[in-house]
Every structure is written in C-alpha cells, then in structure tokens.
C-alpha positions in Angstrom: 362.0 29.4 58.1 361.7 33.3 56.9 358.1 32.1 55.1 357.0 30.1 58.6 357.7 33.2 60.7 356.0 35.2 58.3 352.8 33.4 58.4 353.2 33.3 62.6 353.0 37.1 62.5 350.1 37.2 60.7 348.1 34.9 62.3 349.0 35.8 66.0 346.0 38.1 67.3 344.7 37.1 63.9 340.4 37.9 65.0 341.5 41.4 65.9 344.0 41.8 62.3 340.6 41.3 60.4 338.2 43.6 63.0 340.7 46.3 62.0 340.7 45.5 58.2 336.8 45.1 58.5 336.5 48.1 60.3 339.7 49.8 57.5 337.3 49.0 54.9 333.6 50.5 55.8 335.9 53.5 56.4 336.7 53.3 53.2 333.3 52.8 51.9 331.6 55.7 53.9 334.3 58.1 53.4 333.5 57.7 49.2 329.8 57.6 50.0 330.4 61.0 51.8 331.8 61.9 48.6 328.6 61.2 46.4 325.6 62.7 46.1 322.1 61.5 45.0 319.7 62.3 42.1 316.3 60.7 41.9 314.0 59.9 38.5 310.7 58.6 37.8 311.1 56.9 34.6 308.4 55.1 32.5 308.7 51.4 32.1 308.9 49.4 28.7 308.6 46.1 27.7 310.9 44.2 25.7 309.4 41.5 23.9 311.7 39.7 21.1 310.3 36.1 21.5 306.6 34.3 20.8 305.3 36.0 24.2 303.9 39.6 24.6 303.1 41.3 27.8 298.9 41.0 28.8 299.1 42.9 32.4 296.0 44.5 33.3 295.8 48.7 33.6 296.7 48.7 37.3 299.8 46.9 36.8 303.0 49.0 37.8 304.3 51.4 34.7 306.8 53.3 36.3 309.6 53.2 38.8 311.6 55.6 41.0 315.2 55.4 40.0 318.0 57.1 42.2 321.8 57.8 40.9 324.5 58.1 43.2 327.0 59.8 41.6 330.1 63.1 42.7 328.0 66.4 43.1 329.8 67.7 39.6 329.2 64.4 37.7 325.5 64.4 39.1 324.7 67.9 37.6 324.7 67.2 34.1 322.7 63.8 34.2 318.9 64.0 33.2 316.0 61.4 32.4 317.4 61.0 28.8 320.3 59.4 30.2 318.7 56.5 31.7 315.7 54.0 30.2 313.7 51.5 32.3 312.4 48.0 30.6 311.6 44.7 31.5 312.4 41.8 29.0 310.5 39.4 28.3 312.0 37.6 25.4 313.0 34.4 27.4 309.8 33.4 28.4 308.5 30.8 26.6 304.9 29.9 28.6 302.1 31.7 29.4 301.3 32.9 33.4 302.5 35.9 35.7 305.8 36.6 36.5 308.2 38.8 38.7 310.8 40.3 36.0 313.3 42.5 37.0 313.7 46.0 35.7 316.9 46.7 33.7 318.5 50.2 33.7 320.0 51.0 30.6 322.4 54.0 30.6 323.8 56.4 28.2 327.4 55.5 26.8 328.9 59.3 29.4 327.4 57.6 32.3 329.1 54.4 31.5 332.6 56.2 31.7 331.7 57.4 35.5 333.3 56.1 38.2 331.8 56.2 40.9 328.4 55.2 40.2 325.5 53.8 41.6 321.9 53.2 40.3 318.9 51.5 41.8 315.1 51.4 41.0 312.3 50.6 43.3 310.2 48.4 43.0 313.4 46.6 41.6 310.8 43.4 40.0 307.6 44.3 38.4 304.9 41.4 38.0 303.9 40.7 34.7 301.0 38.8 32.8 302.5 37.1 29.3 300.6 35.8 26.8 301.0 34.1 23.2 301.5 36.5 20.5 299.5 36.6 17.5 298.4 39.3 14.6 295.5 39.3 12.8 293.9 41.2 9.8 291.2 43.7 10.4 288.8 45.5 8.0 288.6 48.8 8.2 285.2 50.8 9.2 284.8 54.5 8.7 282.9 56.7 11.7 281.4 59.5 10.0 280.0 62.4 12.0 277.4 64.9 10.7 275.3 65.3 7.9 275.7 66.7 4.4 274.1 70.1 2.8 270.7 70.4 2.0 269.8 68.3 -1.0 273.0 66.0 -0.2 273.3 61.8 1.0 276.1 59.7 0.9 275.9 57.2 -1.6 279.2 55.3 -0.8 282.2 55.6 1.3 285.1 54.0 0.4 288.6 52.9 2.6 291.8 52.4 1.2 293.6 49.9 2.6 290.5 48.0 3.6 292.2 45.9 5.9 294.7 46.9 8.6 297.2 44.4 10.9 297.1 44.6 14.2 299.2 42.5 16.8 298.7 41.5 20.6 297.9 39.2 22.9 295.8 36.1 21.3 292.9 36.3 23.4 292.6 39.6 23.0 293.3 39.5 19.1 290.8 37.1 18.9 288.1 38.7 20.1 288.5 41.7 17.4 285.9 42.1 14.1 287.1 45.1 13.1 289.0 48.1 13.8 287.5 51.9 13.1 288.9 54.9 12.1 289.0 58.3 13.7 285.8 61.0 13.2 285.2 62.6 9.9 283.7 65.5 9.8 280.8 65.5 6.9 278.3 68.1 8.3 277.7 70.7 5.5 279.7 69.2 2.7 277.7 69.4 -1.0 280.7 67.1 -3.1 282.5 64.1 -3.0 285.6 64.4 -0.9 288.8 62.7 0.3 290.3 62.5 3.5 293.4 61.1 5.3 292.5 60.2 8.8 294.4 57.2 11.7 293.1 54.5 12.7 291.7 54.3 16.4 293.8 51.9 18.7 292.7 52.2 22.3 294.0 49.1 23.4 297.7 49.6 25.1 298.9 46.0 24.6 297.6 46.1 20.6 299.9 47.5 17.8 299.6 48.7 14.7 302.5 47.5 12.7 302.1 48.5 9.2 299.0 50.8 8.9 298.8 54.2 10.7 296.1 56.1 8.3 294.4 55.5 5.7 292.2 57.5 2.5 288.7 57.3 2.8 286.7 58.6 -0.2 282.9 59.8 0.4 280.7 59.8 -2.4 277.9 61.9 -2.4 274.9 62.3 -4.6 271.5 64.7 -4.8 268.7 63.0 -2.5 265.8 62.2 -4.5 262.2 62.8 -3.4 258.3 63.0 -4.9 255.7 65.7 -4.5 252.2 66.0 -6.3 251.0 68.6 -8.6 247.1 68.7 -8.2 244.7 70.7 -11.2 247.2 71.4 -13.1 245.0 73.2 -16.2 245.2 71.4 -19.2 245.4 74.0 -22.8 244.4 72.6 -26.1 246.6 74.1 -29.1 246.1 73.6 -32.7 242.6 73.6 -32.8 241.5 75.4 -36.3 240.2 79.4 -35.8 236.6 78.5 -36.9 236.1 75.4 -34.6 236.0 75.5 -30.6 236.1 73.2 -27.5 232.4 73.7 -26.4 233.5 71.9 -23.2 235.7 71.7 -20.3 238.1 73.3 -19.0 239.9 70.2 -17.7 242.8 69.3 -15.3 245.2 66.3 -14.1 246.7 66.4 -11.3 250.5 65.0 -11.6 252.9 62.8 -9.5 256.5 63.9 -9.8 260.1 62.9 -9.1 263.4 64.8 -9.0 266.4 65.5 -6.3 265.3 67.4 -3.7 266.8 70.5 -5.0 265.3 70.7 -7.9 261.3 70.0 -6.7 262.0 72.7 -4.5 262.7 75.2 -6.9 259.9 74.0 -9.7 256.3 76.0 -9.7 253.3 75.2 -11.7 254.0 77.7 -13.9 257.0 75.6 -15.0 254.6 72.6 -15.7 252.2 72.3 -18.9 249.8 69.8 -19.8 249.0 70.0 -23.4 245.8 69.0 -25.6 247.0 69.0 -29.3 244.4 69.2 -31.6 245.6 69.6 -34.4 244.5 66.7 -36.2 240.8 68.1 -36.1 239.2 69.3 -38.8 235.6 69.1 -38.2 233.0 69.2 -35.7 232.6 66.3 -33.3 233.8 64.2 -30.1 237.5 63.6 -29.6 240.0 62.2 -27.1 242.6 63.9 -27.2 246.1 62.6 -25.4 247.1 65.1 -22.6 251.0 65.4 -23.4 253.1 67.0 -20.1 256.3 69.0 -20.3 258.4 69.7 -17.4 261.7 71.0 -16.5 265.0 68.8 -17.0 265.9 66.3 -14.6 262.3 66.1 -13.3 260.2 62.6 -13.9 256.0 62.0 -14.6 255.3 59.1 -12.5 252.0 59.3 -12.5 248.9 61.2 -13.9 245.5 61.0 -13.1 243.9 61.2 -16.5 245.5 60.3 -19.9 243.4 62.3 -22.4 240.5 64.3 -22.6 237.6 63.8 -23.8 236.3 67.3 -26.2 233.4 68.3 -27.9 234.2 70.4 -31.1 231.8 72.7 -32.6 231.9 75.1 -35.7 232.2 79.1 -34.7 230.0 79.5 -37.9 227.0 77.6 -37.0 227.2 79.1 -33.6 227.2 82.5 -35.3 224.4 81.4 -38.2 222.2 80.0 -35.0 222.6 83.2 -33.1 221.8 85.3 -35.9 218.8 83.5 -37.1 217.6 83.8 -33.3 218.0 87.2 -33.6 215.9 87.7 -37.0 213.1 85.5 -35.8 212.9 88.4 -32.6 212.5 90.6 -35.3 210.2 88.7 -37.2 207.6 89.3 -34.1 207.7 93.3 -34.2 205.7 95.5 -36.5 206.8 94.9 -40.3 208.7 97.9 -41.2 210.8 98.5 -45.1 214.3 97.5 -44.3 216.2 98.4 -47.5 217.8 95.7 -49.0 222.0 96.8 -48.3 220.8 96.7 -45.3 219.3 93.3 -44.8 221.7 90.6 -42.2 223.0 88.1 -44.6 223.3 84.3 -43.6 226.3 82.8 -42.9 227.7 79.5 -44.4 230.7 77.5 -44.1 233.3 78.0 -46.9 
C-alpha cells in the first residue's frame, strides 16, 4: 500500500515534475559551462594508414582543422598545441573511392585526467581519396650543376645505393622511371670528389622508406684536345765536319695531341724535328728519316713529311773548286815571280 501511494505521488502533476527536472538540469549544465572557458588551435592533420590503402587526395583537399577546448580558466592555461594531435584513419578501408572520415583528437595522457573537458574540431569529417598501396624500386640519377676547372671533364659519376624505394599510391608509383637527387655543385672543381647529398621527393603522398641520401662519387679526368704545329725547322746532326747539306733548309709541319693543359703550355721551342745523319760518310743523295721529340704526355698524330731528301757534298772539293777559280783569275794578269813558299797549294781529300 506504502509502494502504491508512493508511486501516486509521483505521478500526480507528473508533466510539470519532469518541466522542473528538465528545466533542474540545463541549470545545471549552464551554470558549469559558466564555469569553463575556451581555447582554440589550428592543428595539422595526419593520416593513419595501417592497412593495403593509402590516402591519394588531391593538393586542395583540407589539411588542417580548427580545434577548440573547453576546459576551467586555470586548467586551460597550461594546455598548448603539443597536447593535442589531429588524424584521420584510414586503416579500415579496404576499396578504392572518396570518403568522409572523421577527424580523431588524440590527447596528452594530463588532459585525460581533466574533468571537465570538452574538445571539438571543425570541419569534424574531412573527404578523402584512397588508393591501393604499392612500392616500387627506383634508380637513382645524379643532377649536377656547373662545370669543372679549366682543363677538367667528368669522365664518370657514380651513385651508391643505385636504387632507392619509394612507396605511394599505385597509379602514381607507376608512373615513376626514376627518382633524382638534390644539386651538386661541380663548378671549379680540378679532382675527383665525394659527396653526400638526399634524394628529391616532391610528391606529398610518396615516401621514402629506407633511403634518405646517398654517396655519389665524380670522377674527373684532363680533357684532351689537338692543335697543329706548322714549319716546324727540321736540324740535321751527325753529319761529318768535312761534308755538308748543300740543300734545304726543310720543315714539317706536325699534328699533335695532349690534355688541354698541357698544349697550352707547349711552344715550338719545346718541339724538334731531327735529321740524323750520321750514317753518311761520303758525298751523295740521301733520305734521311725526320725523327720528332716532344714533351711528355704529348702525342705525333700526324706529320706532313717523313724524311728528307739531302744532297751531301765534300767541304774540300768546294774549297779545291774555289781555289782553282781563284788561280785561273790570276792566271789572266801579267806574269809576275811568285816565290815558291809562297805559291797556294792544292787541296785533296785525306
């Protein structure tokens, strides 16, 4: 009877018992939110990607939200951006297409233990592309910049690892040859040298996973190049004292390689074409090989004449010729007693 009459009191006027208790409780509610106050962030959003999908939105999808904390003026004072992180997770999904995911605040393990607290985000979904993962192995190309010193080329340029991985979405994955690395600097260098650069990854939805930098090794060597040496004299040695060339002179003119360095710095007086004659004994027509010396590390490509072609004569008879010239002059004048000491003998060969 005690439980009926209970239940009679409580129901009688019962619509305006639960206006009051309605009315008890938003009281309630705005005299704690009187109590709070507000703090707002803008906090970056990431993606959280555990399964076979990976995020493909395009650049003008949303990458940030406005986060607000409600939280007691005191308590609110000591809470900054590290405190909170924004993501959307995407491990679930298991097909491709665009979908709304909500973004997930995740808070530090002091903001767990407030009470009260109150955290929202706007936009509270963000729309997101999701595509088939894959990875892929790229080889590695080098982007030099400059040139070396004077005299300088490269001759190879070496990467080590050659190939880097790279993850993302597959049609994106697929499309990619190669990936490059960041500028090196060669202008003005003059010997081989090693540097440590990172490889270039423009591409937000693309990640490197194993390979951040790499060595590359540039070898250089000393440019080679030709010039032409034209009449260069040619000089006969060995020739006996009583015979000489009664022609000539003669030159050859002389095509020659090298590195660039050391062309630059030869001069004709460095080069000598050489006529030996030593194997001549006697009066007569010779051709003699033209032998050329030049400084190290410079080649003879080409010459325009291999020997030349001399005519040896005897100093004596040139002398005995000249001298009986003379004495048949003399014959012509007036006869006058010469004492014999001082007649001109006749010279003969030994």
């Amino acid at each position: 009877m005690k439980i009926k009459r209970l239940l009679d009191k409580l129901l009688e006027n019962w619509p305006a018992k639960v206006i009051c208790l309605a009315l008890a409780l938003l009281l309630y509610f705005f005299y704690n939110l009187s109590l709070l106050d507000k703090k707002t962030f803008t906090l970056l959003v990431s993606t959280v990607e555990n399964g076979q999908m990976t995020s493909a939105t395009d650049k003008n999808a949303i990458k940030s939200v406005k986060v607000t904390v409600h939280a007691k003026q005191e308590q609110l004072a000591g809470i900054n951006e590290d405190d909170l992180e924004a993501y959307i997770d995407i491990s679930s999904q298991t097909a491709e297409g665009t979908f709304d995911f909500p973004v997930l605040i995740e808070t530090s393990p002091r903001l767990k233990l407030m009470d009260p607290l109150e955290i929202t985000s706007v936009p509270e979904n963000i729309k997101t592309s999701v595509e088939e993962k894959k990875f892929k192995y790229l080889p590695v190309k080098t982007s030099l910049v400059g040139t070396p010193a004077r005299g300088y080329e490269v001759l190879s340029v070496k990467v080590e690892p050659t190939y880097a991985r790279i993850d993302g979405p597959k049609s994106i994955v697929d499309s990619l040859s190669h990936i490059y690395t960041g500028a090196i600097n060669i202008e003005g260098i003059y010997r081989s040298s090693e540097y440590e650069v990172s490889l270039i990854n423009d591409n937000q939805f693309l990640k490197l996973n194993e390979t951040q930098n790499v060595k590359v090794t540039v070898d250089l060597v000393q440019s080679q190049t030709s010039t032409t040496f034209s009449q260069v004299e040619v000089t006969s040695i060995g020739l006996p004292d009583n015979l000489y060339i009664a022609n000539g002179p003669y030159s050859v003119s002389l095509n020659l390689s090298g590195t660039v360095l050391a062309l630059e710095r030869l001069s004709e007086s460095q080069i000598m074409a050489i006529a030996n004659c030593s194997s001549v004994t006697e009066s007569g027509e010779y051709d003699i090989p033209i032998e050329i010396t030049v400084p190290s590390g410079i080649q003879v490509d080409a010459q325009s004449i291999q020997s030349v072609h001399i005519v040896v004569e005897s100093a004596l008879e040139e002398i005995n010729e000249e001298l009986q010239e003379n004495n048949s002059n003399e014959s012509e004048e007036p006869a006058q007693n010469v004492p014999a000491d001082e007649q001109v003998p006749v010279l003969t060969n030994p």
